[in-house]
DRENPA-3360 file (N, C-alpha, C; in nm, 2 decimals, always signed):
BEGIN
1 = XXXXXXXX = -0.81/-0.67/+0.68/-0.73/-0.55/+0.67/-0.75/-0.49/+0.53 ~ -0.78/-0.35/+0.54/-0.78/-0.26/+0.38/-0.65/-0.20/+0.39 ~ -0.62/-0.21/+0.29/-0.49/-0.08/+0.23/-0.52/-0.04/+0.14 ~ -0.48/+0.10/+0.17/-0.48/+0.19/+0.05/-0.36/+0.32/+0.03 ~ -0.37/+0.29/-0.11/-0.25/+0.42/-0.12/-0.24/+0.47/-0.22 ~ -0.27/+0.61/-0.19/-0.28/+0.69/-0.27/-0.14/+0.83/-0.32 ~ -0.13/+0.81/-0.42/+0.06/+0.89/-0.51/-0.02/+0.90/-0.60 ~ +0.14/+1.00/-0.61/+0.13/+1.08/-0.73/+0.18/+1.07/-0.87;
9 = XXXXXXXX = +0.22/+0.89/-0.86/+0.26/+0.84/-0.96/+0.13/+0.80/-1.04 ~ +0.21/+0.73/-1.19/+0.10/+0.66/-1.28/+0.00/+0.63/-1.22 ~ +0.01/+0.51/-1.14/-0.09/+0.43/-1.11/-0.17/+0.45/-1.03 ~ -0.14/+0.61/-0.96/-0.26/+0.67/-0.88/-0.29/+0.60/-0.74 ~ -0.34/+0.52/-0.73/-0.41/+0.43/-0.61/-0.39/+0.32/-0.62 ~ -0.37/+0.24/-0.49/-0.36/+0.10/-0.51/-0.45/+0.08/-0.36 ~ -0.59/-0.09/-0.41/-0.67/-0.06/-0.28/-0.62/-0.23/-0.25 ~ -0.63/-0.26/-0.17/-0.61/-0.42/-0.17/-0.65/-0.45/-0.01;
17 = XXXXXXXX = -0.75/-0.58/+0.00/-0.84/-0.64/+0.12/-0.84/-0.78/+0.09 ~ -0.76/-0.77/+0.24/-0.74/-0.89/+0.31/-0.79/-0.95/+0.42 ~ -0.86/-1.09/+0.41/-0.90/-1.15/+0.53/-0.84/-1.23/+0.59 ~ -0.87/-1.29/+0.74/-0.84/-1.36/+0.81/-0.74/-1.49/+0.77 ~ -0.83/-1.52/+0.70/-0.75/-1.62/+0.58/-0.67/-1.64/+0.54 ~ -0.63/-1.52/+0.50/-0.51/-1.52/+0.39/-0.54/-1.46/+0.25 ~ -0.65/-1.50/+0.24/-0.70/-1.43/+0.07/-0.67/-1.28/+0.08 ~ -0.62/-1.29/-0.02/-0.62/-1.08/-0.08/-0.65/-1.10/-0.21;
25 = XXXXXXXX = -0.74/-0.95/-0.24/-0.73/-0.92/-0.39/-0.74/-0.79/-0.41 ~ -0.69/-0.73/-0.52/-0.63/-0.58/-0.48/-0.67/-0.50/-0.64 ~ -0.68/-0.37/-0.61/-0.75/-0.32/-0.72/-0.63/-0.19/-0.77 ~ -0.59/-0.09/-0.90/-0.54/-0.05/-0.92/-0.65/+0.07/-0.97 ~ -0.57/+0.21/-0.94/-0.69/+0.33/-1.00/-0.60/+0.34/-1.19 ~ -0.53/+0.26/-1.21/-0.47/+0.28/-1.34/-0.40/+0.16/-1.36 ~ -0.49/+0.07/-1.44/-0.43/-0.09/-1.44/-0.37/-0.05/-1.58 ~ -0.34/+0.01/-1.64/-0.25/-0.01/-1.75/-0.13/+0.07/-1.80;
33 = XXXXXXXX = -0.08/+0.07/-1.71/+0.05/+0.16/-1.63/+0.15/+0.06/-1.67 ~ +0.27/+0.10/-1.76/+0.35/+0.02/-1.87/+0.45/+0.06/-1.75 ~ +0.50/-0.08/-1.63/+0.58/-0.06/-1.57/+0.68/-0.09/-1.63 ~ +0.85/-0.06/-1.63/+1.00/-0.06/-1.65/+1.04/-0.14/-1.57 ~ +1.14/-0.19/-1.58/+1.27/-0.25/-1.51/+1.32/-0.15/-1.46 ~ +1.34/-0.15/-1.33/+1.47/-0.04/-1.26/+1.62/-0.09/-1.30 ~ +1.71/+0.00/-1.21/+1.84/-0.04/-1.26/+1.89/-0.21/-1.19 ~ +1.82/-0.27/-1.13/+1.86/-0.41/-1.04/+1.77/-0.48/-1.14;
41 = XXXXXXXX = +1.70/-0.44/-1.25/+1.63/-0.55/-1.36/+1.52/-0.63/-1.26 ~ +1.44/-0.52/-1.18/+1.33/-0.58/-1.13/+1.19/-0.46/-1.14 ~ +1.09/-0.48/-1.15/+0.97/-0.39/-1.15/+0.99/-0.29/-1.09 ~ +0.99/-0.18/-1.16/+0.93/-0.09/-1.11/+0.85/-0.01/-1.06 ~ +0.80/-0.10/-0.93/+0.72/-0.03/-0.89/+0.71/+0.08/-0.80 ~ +0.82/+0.14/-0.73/+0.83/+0.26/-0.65/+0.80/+0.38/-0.80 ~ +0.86/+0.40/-0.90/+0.84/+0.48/-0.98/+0.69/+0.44/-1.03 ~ +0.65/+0.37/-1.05/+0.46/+0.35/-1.09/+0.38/+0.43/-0.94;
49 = XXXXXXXX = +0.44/+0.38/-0.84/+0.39/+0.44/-0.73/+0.35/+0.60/-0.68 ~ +0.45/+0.66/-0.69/+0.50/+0.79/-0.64/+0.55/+0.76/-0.54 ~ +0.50/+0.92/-0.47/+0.47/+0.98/-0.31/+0.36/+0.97/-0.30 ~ +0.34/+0.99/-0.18/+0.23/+1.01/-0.11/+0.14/+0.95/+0.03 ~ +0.08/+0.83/+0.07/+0.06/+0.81/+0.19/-0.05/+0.70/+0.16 ~ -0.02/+0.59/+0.27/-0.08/+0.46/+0.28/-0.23/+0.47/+0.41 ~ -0.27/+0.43/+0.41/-0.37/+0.39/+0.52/-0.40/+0.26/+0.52 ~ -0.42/+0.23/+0.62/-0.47/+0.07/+0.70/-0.55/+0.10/+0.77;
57 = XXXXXXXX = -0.67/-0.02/+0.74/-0.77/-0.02/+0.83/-0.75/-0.15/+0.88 ~ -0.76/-0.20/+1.00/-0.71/-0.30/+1.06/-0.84/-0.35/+1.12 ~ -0.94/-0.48/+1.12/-1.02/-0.49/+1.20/-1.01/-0.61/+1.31 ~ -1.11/-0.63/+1.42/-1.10/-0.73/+1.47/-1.23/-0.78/+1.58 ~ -1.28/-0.87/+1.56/-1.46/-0.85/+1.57/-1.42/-0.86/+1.77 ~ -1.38/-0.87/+1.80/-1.33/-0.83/+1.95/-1.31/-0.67/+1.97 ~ -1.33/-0.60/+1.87/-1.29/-0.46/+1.86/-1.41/-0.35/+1.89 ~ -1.43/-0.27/+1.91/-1.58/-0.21/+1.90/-1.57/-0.10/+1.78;
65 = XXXXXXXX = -1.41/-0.05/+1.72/-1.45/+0.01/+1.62/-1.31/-0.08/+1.56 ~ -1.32/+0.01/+1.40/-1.17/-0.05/+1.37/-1.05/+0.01/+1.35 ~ -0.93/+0.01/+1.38/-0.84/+0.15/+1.40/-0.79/+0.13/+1.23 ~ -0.73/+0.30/+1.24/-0.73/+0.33/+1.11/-0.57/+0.42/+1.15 ~ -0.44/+0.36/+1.08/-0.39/+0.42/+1.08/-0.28/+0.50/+0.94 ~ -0.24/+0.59/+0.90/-0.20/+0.67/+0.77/-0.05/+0.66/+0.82 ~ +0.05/+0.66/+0.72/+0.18/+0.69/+0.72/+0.19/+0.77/+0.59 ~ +0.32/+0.81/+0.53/+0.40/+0.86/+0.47/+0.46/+0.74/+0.39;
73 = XXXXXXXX = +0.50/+0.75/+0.27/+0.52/+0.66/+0.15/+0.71/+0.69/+0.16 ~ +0.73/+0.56/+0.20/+0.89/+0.62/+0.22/+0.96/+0.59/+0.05 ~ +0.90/+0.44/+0.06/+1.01/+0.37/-0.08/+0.89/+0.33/-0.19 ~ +0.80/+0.34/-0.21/+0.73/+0.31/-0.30/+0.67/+0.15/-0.33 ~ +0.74/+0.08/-0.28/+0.77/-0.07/-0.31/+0.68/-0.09/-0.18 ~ +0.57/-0.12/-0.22/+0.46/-0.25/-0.12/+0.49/-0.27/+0.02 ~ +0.63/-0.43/-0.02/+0.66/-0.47/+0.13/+0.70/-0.38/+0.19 ~ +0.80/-0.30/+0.18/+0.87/-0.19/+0.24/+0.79/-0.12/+0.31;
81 = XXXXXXXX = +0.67/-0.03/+0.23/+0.60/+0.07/+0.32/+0.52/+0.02/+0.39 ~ +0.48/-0.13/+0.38/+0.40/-0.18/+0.49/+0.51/-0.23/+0.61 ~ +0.57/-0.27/+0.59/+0.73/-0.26/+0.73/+0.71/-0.17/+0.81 ~ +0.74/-0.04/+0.71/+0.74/+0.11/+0.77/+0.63/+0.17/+0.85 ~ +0.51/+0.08/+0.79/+0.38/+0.09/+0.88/+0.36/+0.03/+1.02 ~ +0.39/-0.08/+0.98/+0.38/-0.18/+1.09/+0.52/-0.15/+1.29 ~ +0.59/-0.04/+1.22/+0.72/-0.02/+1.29/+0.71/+0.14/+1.33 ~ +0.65/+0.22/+1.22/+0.63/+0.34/+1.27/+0.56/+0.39/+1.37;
89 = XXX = +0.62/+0.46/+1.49/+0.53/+0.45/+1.60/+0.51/+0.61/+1.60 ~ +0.60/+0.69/+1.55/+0.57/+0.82/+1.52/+0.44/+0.91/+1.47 ~ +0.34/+0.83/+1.43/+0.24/+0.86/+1.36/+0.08/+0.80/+1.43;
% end
């Protein structure tokens, strides 16, 4: 699986690929983006993130192509907008 996501925050883009496995490794278009603490004294990463919109590319060698689907950046925060991917059927 590829993800990508691209806002209008600092850190611009975030690409990260994942295999079958379990291995991921993930790339940043602005790796030196001086994240803060929010007000709950945890990363801020919805504010490093922005707005803007995720894509998945999903593969599966039983597949003949590989589906590619885009959402809308709801909360900024990783797990969350992949939830919102994985649930959104609107799109």
């Amino acid at each position: 699986m590829t993800y990508l996501c691209r806002a209008d925050g600092p850190i611009k883009q975030v690409f990260a690929l994942a295999d079958g496995e379990g291995e991921v490794r993930g790339y940043t278009a602005n790796p030196f983006v001086d994240i803060q603490l929010n007000s709950q004294g945890k990363l801020d990463v919805a504010g490093a993130v922005g707005k803007g919109f995720i894509t998945v590319v999903r593969n599966n060698p039983f597949w003949k192509q590989p589906y590619t689907g885009i959402t809308q950046i709801v909360s900024g925060e990783i797990a969350e907008d992949m939830a919102h991917y994985l649930t959104d059927r609107s799109m």
